[in-house]
Every structure is written in structure tokens, then in C-alpha cells.
TORKOL-4160 file (C-alpha; in steps of 0.2 Angstrom, whole numbers, padded with zeros to 4 digits, m for minus):
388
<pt num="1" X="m0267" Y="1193" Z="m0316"/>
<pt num="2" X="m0252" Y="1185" Z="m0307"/>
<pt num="3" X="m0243" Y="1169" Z="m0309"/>
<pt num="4" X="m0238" Y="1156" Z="m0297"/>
<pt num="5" X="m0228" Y="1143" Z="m0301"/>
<pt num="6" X="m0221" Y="1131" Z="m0291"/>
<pt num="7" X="m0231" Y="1133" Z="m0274"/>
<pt num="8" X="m0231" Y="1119" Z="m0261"/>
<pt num="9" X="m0246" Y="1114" Z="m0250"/>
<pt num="10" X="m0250" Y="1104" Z="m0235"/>
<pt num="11" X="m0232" Y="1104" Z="m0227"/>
<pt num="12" X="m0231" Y="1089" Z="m0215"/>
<pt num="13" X="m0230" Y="1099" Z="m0196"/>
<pt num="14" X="m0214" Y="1091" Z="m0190"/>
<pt num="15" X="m0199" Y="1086" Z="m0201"/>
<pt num="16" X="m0198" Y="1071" Z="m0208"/>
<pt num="17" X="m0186" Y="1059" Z="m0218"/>
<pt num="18" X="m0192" Y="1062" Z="m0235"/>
<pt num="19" X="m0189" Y="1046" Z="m0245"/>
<pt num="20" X="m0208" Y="1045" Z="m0249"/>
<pt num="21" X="m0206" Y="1060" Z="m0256"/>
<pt num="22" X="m0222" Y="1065" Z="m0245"/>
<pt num="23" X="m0220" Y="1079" Z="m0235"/>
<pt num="24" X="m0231" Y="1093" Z="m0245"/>
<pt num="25" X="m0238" Y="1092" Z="m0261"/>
<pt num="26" X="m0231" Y="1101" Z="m0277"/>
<pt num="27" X="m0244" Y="1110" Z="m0289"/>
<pt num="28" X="m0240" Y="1102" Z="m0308"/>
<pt num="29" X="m0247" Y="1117" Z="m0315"/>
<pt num="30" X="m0246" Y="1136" Z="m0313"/>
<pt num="31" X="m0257" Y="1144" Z="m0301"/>
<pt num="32" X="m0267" Y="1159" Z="m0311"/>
<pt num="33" X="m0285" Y="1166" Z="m0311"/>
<pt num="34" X="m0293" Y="1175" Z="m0323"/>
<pt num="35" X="m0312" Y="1175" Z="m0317"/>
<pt num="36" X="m0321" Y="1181" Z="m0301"/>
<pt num="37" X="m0336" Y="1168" Z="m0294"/>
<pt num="38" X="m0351" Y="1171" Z="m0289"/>
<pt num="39" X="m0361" Y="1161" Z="m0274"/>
<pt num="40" X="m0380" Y="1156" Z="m0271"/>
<pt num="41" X="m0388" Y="1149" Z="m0261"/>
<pt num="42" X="m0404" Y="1139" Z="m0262"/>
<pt num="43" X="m0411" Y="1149" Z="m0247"/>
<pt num="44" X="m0406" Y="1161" Z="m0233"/>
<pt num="45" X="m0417" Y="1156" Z="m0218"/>
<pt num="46" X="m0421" Y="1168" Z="m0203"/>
<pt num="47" X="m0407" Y="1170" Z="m0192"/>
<pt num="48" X="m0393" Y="1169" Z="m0207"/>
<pt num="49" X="m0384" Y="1183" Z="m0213"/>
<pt num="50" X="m0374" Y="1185" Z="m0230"/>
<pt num="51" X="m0359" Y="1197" Z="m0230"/>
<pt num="52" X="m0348" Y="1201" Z="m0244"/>
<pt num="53" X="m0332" Y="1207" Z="m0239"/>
<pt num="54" X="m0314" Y="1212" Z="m0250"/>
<pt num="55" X="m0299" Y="1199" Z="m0244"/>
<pt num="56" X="m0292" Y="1212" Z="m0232"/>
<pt num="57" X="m0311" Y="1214" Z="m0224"/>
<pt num="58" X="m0309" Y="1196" Z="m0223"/>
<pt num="59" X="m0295" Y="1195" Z="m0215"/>
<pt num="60" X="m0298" Y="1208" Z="m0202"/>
<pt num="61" X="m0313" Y="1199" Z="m0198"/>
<pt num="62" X="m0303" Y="1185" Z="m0193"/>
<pt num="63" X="m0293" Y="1193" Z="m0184"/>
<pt num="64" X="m0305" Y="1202" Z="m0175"/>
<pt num="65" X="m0317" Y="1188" Z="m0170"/>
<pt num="66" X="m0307" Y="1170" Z="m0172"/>
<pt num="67" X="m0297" Y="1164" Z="m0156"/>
<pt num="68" X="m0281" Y="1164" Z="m0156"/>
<pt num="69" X="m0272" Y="1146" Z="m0163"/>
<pt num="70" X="m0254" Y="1149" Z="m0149"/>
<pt num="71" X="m0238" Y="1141" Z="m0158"/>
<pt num="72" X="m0232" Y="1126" Z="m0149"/>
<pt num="73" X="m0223" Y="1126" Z="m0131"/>
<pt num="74" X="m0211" Y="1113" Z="m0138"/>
<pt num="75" X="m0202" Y="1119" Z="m0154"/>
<pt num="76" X="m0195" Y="1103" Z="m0159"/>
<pt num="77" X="m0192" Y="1107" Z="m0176"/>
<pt num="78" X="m0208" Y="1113" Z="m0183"/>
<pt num="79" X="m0204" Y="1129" Z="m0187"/>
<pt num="80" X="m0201" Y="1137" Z="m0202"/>
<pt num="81" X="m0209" Y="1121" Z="m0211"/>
<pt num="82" X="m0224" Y="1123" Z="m0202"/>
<pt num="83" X="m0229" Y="1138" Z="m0210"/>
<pt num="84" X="m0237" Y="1148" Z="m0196"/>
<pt num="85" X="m0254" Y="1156" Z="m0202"/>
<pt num="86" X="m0265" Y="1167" Z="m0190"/>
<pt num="87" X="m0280" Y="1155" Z="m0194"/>
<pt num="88" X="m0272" Y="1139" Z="m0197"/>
<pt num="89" X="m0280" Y="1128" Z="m0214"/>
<pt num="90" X="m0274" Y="1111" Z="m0220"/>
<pt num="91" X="m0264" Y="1117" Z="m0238"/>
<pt num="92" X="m0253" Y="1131" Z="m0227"/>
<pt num="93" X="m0246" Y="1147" Z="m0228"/>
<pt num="94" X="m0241" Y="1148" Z="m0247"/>
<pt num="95" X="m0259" Y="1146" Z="m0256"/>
<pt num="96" X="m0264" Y="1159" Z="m0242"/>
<pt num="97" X="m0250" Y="1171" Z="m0248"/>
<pt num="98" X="m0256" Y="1169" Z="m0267"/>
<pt num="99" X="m0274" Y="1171" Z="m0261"/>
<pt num="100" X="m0268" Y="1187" Z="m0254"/>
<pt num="101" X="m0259" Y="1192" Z="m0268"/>
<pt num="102" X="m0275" Y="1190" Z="m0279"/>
<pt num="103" X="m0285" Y="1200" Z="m0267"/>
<pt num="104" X="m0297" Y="1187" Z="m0268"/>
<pt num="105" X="m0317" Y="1190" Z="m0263"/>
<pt num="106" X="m0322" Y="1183" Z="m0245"/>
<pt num="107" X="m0340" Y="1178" Z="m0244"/>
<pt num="108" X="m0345" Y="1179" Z="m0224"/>
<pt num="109" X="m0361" Y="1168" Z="m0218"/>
<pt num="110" X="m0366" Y="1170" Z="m0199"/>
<pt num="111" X="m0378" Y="1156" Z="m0192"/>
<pt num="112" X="m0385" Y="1169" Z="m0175"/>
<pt num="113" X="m0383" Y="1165" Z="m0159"/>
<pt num="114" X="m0393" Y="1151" Z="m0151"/>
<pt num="115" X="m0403" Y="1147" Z="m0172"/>
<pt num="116" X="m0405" Y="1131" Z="m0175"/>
<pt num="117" X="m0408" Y="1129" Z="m0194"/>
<pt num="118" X="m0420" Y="1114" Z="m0197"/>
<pt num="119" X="m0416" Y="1111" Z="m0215"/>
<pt num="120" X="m0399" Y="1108" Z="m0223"/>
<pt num="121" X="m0391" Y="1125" Z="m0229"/>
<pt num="122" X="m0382" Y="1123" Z="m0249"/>
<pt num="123" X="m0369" Y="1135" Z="m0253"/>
<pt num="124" X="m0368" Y="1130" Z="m0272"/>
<pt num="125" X="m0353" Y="1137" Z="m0284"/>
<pt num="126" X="m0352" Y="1132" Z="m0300"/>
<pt num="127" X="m0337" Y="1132" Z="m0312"/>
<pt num="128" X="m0336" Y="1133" Z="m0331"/>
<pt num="129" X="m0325" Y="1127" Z="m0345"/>
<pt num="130" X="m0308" Y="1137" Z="m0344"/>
<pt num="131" X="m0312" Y="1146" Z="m0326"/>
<pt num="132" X="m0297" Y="1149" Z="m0316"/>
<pt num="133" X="m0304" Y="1156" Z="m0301"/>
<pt num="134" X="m0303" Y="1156" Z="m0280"/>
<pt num="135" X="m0317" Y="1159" Z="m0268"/>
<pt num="136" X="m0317" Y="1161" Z="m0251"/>
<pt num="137" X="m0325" Y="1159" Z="m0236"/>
<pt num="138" X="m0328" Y="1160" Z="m0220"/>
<pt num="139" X="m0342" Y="1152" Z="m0208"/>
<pt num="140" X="m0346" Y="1160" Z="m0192"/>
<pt num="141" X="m0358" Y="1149" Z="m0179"/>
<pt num="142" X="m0363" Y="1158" Z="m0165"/>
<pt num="143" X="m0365" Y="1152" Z="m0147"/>
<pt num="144" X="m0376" Y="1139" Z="m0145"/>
<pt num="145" X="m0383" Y="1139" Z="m0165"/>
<pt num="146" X="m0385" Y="1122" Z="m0172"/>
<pt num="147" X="m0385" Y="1118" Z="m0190"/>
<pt num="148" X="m0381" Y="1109" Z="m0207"/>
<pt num="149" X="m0370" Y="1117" Z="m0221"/>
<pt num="150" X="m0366" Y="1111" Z="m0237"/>
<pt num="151" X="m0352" Y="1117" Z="m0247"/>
<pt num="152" X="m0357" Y="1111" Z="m0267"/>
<pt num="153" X="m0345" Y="1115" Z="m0281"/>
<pt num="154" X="m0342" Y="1107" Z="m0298"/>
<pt num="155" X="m0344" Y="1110" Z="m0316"/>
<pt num="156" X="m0347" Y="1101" Z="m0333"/>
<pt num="157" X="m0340" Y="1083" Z="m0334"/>
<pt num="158" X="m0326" Y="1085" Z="m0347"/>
<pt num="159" X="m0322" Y="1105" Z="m0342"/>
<pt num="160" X="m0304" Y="1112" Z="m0339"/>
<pt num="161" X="m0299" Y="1124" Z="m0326"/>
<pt num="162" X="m0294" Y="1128" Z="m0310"/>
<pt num="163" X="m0305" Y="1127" Z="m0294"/>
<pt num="164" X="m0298" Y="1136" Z="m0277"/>
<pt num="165" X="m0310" Y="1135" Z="m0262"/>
<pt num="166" X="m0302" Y="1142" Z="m0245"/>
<pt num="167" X="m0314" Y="1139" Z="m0230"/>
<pt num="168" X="m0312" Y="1145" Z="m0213"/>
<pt num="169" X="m0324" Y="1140" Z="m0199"/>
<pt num="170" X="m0326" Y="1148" Z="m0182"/>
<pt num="171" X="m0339" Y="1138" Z="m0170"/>
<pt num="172" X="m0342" Y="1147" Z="m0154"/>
<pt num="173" X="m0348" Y="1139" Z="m0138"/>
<pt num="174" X="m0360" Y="1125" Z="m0139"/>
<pt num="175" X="m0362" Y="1128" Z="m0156"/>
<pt num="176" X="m0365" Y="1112" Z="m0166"/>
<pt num="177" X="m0359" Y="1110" Z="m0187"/>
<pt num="178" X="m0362" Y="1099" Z="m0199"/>
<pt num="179" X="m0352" Y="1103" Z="m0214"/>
<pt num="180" X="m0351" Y="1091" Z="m0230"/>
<pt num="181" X="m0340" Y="1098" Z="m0244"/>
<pt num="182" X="m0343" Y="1090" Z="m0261"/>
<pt num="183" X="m0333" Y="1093" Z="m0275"/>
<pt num="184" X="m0339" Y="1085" Z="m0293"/>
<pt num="185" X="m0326" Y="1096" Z="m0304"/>
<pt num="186" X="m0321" Y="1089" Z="m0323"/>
<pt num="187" X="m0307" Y="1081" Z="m0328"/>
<pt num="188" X="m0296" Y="1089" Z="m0332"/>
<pt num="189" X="m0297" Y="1102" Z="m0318"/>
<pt num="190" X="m0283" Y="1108" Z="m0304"/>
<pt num="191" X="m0293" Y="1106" Z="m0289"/>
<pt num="192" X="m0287" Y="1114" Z="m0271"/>
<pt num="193" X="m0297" Y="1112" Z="m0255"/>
<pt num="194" X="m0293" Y="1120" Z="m0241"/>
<pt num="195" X="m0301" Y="1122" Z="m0224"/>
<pt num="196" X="m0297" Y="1127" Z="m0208"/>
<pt num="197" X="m0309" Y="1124" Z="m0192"/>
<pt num="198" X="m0308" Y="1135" Z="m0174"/>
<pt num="199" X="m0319" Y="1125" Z="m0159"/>
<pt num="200" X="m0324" Y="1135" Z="m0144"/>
<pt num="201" X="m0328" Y="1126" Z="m0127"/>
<pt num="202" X="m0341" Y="1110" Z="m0131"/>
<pt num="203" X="m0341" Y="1114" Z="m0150"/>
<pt num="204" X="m0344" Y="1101" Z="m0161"/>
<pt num="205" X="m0341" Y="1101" Z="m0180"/>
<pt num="206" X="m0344" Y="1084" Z="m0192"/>
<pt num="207" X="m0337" Y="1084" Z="m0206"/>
<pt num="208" X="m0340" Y="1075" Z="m0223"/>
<pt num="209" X="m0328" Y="1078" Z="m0237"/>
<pt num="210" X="m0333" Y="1070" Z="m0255"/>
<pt num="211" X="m0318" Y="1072" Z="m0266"/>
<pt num="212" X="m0322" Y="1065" Z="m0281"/>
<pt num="213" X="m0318" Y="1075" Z="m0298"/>
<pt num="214" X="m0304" Y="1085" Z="m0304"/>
<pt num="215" X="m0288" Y="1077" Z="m0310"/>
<pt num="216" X="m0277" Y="1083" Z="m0300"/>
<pt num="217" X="m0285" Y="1087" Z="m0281"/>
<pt num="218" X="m0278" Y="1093" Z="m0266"/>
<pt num="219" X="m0286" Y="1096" Z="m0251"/>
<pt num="220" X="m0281" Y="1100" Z="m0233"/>
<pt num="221" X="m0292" Y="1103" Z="m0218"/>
<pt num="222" X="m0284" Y="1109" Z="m0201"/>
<pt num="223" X="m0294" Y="1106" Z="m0186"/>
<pt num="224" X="m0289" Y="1116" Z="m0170"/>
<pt num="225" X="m0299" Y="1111" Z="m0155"/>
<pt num="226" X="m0296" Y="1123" Z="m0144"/>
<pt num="227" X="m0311" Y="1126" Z="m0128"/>
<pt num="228" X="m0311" Y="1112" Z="m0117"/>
<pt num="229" X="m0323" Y="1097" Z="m0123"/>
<pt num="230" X="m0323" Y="1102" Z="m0140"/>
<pt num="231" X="m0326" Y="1089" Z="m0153"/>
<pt num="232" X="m0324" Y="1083" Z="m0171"/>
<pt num="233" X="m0329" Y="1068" Z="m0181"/>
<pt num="234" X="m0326" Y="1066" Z="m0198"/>
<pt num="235" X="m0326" Y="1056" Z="m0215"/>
<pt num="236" X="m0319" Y="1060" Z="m0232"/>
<pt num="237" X="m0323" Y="1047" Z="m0247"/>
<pt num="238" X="m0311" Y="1048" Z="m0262"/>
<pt num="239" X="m0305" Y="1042" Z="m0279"/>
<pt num="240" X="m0293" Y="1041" Z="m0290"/>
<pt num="241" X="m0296" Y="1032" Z="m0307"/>
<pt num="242" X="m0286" Y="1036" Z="m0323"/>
<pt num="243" X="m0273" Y="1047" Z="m0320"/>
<pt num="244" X="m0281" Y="1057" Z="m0306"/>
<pt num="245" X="m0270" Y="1060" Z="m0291"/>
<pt num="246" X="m0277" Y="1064" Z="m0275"/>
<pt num="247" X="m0265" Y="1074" Z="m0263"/>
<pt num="248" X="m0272" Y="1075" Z="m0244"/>
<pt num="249" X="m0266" Y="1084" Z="m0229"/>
<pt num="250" X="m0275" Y="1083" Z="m0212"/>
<pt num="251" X="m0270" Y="1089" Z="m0195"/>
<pt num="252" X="m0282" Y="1089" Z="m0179"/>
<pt num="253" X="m0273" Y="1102" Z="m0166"/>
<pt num="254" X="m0280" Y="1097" Z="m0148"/>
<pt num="255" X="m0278" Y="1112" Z="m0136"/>
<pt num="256" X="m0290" Y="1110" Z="m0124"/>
<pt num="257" X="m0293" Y="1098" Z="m0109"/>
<pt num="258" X="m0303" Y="1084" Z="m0113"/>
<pt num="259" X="m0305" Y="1087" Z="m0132"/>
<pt num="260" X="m0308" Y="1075" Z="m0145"/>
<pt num="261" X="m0305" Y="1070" Z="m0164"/>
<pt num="262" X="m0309" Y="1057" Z="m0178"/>
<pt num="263" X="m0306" Y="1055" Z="m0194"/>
<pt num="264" X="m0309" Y="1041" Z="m0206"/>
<pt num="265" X="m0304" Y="1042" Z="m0223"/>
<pt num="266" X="m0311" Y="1030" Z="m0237"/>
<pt num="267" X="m0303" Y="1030" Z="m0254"/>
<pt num="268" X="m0304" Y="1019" Z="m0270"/>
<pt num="269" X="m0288" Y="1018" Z="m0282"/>
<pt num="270" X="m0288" Y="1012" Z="m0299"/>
<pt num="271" X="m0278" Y="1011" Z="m0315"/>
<pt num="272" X="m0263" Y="1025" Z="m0313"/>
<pt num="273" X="m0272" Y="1034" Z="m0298"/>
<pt num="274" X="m0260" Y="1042" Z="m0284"/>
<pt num="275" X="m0265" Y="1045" Z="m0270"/>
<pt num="276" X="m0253" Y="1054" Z="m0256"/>
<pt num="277" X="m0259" Y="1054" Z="m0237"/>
<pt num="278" X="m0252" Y="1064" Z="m0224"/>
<pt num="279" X="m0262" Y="1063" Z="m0206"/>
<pt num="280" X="m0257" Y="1071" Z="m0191"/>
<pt num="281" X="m0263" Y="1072" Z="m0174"/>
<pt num="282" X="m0254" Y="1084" Z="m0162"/>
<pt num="283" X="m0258" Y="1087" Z="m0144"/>
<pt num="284" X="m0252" Y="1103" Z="m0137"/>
<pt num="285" X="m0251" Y="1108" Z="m0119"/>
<pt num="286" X="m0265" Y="1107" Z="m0112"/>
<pt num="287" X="m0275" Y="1095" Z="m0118"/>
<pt num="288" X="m0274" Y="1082" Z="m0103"/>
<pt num="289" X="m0287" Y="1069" Z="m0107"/>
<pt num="290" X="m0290" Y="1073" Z="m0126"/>
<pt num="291" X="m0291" Y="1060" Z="m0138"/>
<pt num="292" X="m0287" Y="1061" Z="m0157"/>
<pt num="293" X="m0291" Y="1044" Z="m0169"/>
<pt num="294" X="m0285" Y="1044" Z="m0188"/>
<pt num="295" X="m0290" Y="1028" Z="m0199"/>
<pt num="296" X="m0289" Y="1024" Z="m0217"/>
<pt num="297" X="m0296" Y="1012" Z="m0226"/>
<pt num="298" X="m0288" Y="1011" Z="m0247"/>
<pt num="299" X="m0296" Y="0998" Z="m0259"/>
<pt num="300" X="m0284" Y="0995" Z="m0272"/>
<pt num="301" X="m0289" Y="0989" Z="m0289"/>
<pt num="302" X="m0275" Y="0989" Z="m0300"/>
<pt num="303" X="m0256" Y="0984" Z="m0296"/>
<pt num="304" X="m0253" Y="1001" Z="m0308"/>
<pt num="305" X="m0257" Y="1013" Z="m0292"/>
<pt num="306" X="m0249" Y="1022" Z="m0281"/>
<pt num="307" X="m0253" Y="1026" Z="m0264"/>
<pt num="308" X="m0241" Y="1036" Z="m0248"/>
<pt num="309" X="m0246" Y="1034" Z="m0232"/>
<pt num="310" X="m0235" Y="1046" Z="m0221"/>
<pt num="311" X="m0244" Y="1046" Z="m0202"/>
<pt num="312" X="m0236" Y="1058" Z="m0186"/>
<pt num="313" X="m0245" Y="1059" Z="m0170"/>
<pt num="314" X="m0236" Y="1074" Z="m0159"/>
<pt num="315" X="m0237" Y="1076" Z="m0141"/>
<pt num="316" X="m0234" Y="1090" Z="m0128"/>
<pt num="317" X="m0246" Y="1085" Z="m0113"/>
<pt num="318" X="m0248" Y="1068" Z="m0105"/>
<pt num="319" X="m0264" Y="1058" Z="m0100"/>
<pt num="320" X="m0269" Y="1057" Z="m0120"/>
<pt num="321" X="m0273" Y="1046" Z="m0131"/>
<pt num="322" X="m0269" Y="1047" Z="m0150"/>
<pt num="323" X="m0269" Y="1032" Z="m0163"/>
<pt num="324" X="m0268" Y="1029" Z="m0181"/>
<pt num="325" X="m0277" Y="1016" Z="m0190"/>
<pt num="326" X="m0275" Y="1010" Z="m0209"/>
<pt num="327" X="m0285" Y="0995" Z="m0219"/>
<pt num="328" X="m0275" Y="0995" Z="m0237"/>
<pt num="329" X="m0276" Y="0980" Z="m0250"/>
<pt num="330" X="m0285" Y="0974" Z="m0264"/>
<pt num="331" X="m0300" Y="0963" Z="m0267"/>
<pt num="332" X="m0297" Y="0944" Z="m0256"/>
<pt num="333" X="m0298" Y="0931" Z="m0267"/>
<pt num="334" X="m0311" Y="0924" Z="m0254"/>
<pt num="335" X="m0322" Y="0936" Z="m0258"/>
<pt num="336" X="m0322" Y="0935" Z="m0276"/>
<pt num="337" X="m0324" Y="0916" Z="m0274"/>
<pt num="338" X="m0337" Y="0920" Z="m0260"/>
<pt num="339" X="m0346" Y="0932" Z="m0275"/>
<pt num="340" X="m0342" Y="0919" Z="m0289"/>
<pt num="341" X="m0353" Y="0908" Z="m0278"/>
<pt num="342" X="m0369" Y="0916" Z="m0280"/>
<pt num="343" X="m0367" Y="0922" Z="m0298"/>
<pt num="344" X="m0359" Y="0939" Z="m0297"/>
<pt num="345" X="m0344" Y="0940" Z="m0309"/>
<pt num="346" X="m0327" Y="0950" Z="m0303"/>
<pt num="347" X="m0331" Y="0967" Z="m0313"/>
<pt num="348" X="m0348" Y="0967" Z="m0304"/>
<pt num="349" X="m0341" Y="0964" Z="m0287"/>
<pt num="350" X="m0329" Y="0977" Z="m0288"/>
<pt num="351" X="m0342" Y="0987" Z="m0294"/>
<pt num="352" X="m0350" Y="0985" Z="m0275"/>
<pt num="353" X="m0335" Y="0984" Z="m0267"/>
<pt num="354" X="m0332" Y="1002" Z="m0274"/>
<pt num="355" X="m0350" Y="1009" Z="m0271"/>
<pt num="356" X="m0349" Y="1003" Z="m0251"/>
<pt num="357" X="m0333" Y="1012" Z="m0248"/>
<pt num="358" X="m0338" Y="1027" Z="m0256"/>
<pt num="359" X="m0356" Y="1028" Z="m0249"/>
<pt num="360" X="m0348" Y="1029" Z="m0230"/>
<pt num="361" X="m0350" Y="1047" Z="m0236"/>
<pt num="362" X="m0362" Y="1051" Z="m0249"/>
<pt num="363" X="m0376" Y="1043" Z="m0238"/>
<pt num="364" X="m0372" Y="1055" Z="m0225"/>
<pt num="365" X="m0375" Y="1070" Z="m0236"/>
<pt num="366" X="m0390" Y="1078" Z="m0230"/>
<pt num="367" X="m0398" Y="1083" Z="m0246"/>
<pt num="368" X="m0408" Y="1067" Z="m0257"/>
<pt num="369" X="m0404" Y="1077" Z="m0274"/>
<pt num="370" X="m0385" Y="1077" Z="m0271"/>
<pt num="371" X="m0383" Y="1060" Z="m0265"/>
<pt num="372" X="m0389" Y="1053" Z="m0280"/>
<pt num="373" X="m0378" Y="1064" Z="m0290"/>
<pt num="374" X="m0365" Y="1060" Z="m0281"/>
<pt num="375" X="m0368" Y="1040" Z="m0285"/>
<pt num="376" X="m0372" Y="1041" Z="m0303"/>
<pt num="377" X="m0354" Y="1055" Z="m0303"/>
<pt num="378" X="m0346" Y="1040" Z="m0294"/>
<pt num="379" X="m0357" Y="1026" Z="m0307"/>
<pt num="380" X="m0350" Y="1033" Z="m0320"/>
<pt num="381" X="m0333" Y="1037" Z="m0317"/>
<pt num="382" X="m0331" Y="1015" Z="m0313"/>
<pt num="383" X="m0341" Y="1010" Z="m0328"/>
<pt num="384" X="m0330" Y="1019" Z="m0341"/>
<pt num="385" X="m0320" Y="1007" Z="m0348"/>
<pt num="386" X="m0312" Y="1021" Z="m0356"/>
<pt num="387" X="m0301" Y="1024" Z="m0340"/>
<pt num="388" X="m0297" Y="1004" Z="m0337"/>
């Protein structure tokens, strides 16, 4: 068992001025495991395949099999801070290293070429009370292959730990993804998301991100459109109430001609909650005609919060498009009135304010016995007037 103290995650890709104190999150706690996970799935149709590998198996898979992500034609400043990786993902180099270090398990799940799963695939992990553990994986969709996979992970409402899930995706031509990652972890535990996405020529990915337990949660996902026409869209619903903090690093990486990206992010901030945001959309040679979209939308409903916006869009080819978007405020006092009006007091109409922000997500979950989880998880954690 090692310990790592001190690690930073999801360094911005460009230097910045640093007055926000925003450009990479710091870990509040030391970084040690001392359990190994174990996966299940509800089901393993045909044309799925479950391999387990050794980190070094893992990595020599990627190697072997993933297309190679090209550093940048321009320099301008990004490196060392941008912590090159083989296989970029959102939280960088450093958790990597400790992953390595740990000689963390890969689990490897292969959808075949040209299957197209008709059912919703979980890939359930489950944490317990004073687990410090990582697990890895890596999610390969063949040519052509369609499918929807669901990455659910949590534990017991008041257990302490650490949660590490680092998630790599390679979609090869044509192949279609639908990925929602849920995470419903206690209180009191150190969460790290990390994710890292590789699209072929006319690969699409969606993604859904639900980040809505843990105390402290930091998540990164890394996007690299790379064949030409490749496509994301995604949506990630957060919250921080009490003293959670939510620590967020995005970047979408168009390579290709005529790729796309989009990302909306919905969050709810109450009491002391923190949230830190940094979203960037990078357009490397050769991408002429890609297009890369970024949005936020921050309901805040306490003047005790804290929220960091830190937005970049980098450009090395012309004939694209790249935009940033942000909706951030607290309840109008015309809509309370509006409310008041037909007999809802204010706690109530917060109450659904918060519900349709979060449920841009939860309602596109495709599994019916985790969307209602994740609304009586999000019911709870607004009616305890413990945390007000």
C-alpha cells in the first residue's frame, strides 16, 4: 500500500492566470487503497466479451488497439502542464501515474463488430464503508456496433471511503455509444471520475454524467474526436449541498474534418457547496469545419456558495466554430411571486426548480430502476434540513 499525498488532477490545457485559483484541482486527502473491487454485471448478452487483465495488460492493450491522440502542431505553452498521456482522460497524468503505481486491475468489455445490443448494459460496482479502492476500465466498441452502457457505482448513504474509477473508451468506425455514469457514493467519501473517450471516423458517443454523492468529487472526462465526422453530445447533472465540493474538468479535442462536440452541464449549489469548472474546447489542425459547444447552467440557492467558472477555447485550424455558454443566478424573485400566486410557498418552488435541473439527466438514463433511485438520492439529499 502506497501513499499519495498532494496529487493534482484535471490541469487546465493552456496556462492561465491563476487568481481563481482554478487551474487543477488539489486532493484534501491522501490518496491510499487498501481493497481490490469486484464488477458484475446484470447480464452479458451475445456478442459481449469480459476480459480481465493486470494494469500492464491494460495498458498494452491500449497501446496496441487505441489511435494515437498526436500532441499539438502549435506548442503555445501547453506543455509540461498539459501532462501528456498516451490515452488522454479528463483528471491527467498524475492519478494515472498512482494508478500505475498501484498496479491497479483493468476490466476489458468488447461490444463485437457490427452488435447492436437492444437492452441497456449495467456495469454495477459497489463500495462499502472504509473502502479505498480504484477500478479500471476500458470499453472497446467495434466497427459498426451500437449500444447503451451504464457505469453504476455507489455505496451506503452515510459510508466513508475513497472511490477511484478510471475509464477509457475506444469507439471504432460507425460505432454508436451511449454511456451514462452514475455515481451515488456517501458522504463522506473522496470521489475521482476519470474518463477518457477515442472516436473513429462517424463515431458517436453520448454521454450522461450523474454526479451526485461523495463529499468531495472530481471528475474529468477527455473527449478526442479524431476520424472525420465524429461526434459527441453530452450532459452531466450535479450537486453540491453541505459541504460537498464538486471539482470538474472537461476538454473535447477535435482532430478531425468536420467533427463535432456538446456539452451541457446542469448543477444545483446550496449552503457551503463548491463547485470549480474548467471547460475546454480545443480544435487542432485539421479539423476545418468541426464544431465544439460548451454550456452551463448553475442554480444557486444560498449566497454561502462558491462557484469557479474558468472557460478556454484553443484553435489551430480555421473554418470552426467553438462557443461557450453559461446561465448562473439564483431564483428571480418573479418566479417566486409567479409561484406564490398559485399557492406554492418558496421551499416548495425550490424544491422543483432543483428537481428540473437535475432531471435534464436522470430522465435520460436508460434503466427505470435507476432513475427513480437517482430522484429519491437527489429527494433526499434537498429535504434534509440537516444540511440547510
Amino acid at each position: 500500500m502506497s501513499d499519495h499525498t498532494g496529487i493534482r488532477v484535471g490541469h487546465v490545457s493552456a496556462l492561465t492566470w491563476n487568481k481563481l485559483k482554478i487551474n487543477y484541482g488539489q486532493l484534501r486527502r491522501d490518496l491510499v487503497f487498501n481493497t481490490d473491487l469486484s464488477v458484475s454485471f446484470r447480464s452479458l448478452p451475445a456478442g459481449v466479451a469480459h476480459k480481465k487483465m493486470t494494469w500492464d495488460q491494460g495498458q498494452a492493450w491500449i497501446a496496441g488497439n487505441a489511435p494515437a491522440q498526436e500532441r499539438e502542431y502549435t506548442v503555445a505553452g501547453k506543455f509540461p502542464i498539459y501532462h501528456e498521456q498516451a490515452f488522454a482522460t479528463g483528471l491527467g497524468r498524475e492519478l494515472e501515474d498512482v494508478l500505475a503505481g498501484e498496479g491497479v486491475r483493468t476490466d476489458l468489455l468488447t461490444i463485437g463488430e457490427g452488435v447492436k445490443l437492444t437492452a441497456p448494459l449495467i456495469w454495477q460496482i459497489r463500495f462499502h464503508d472504509g473502502n479505498q479502492a480504484a477500478s479500471s476500465q476500458i470499453l472497446h466498441v467495434k466497427e459498426n456496433a451500437e449500444a447503451e452502457v451504464i457505469l453504476d457505482y455507489g455505496s451506503d448513504k452515510d459510508a466513508e471511503g475513497i472511490a477511484v474509477l478510471f475509464t477509457r473508451v475506444v469507439l471504432e468506425k460507425g460505432a454508436r455509444l451511449k454511456l451514462a455514469a452514475v455515481q451515488t457514493l456517501g458522504r463522506s467519501y473522496i470521489h475521482l471520475g476519470d474518463m477518457g473517450l477515442s472516436l473513429a471516423e462517424g463515431a458517436g458517443a453520448e454521454i450522461l454524467a450523474a454526479d451526485f454523492g461523495a463529499e468531495d468529487s472530481y471528475t474529468g472526462i477527455q473527449v478526442e474526436q479524431i476520424g472525420a465526422g465524429a461526434s459527441l453530445n453530452g450532459r452531466m447533472a450535479y450537486m453540491a449541498v453541505g459541504n460537498q465540493t464538486r471539482d470538474i474538468n472537461y476538454n473535447s479535442v477535435l482532430r478531425g474534418k468536420g467533427t463535432s462536440g456538446s456539452f451541457t452541464f446542469d448543477g444545483v449549489l446550496r449552503d457551503q457547496g463548491r463547485k470549480a469548472f474548467r471547460g475546454t474546447i480545443d480544435f487542432r489542425r485539421g479539423a476545418r469545419g468541426a464544431f465544439g459547444s460548451e454550456l452551463e447552467n448553475v442554480l444557486l440557492l444560498s449566497p454561502e456558495v462558491t462557484n469557479r467558472t474558468l472557460p478556454i477555447i484553443l484553435c489551430e485550424e480555421e473554418d470552426v466554430e467553438g462557443s461557450h455558454g453559461a446561465s448562473i443566478g439564483r431564483l428571480s424573485e418573479d418566479m417566486l411571486f409567479y409561484m406564490a400566486s398559485r399557492g406554492i410557498d418558496e421551499k416548495t418552488a425550490e424544491r422543483i426548480m432543483v428537481r428540473a435541473r437535475l432531471d435534464t439527466v436522470i430522465r435520460e438514463i436508460p434503466d427505470e430502476k435507476i432513475r427513480k433511485r437517482l430522484r429519491a438520492f437527489t429527494e433526499e439529499a434537498f429535504s434534509d434540513e440537516s444540511l440547510s
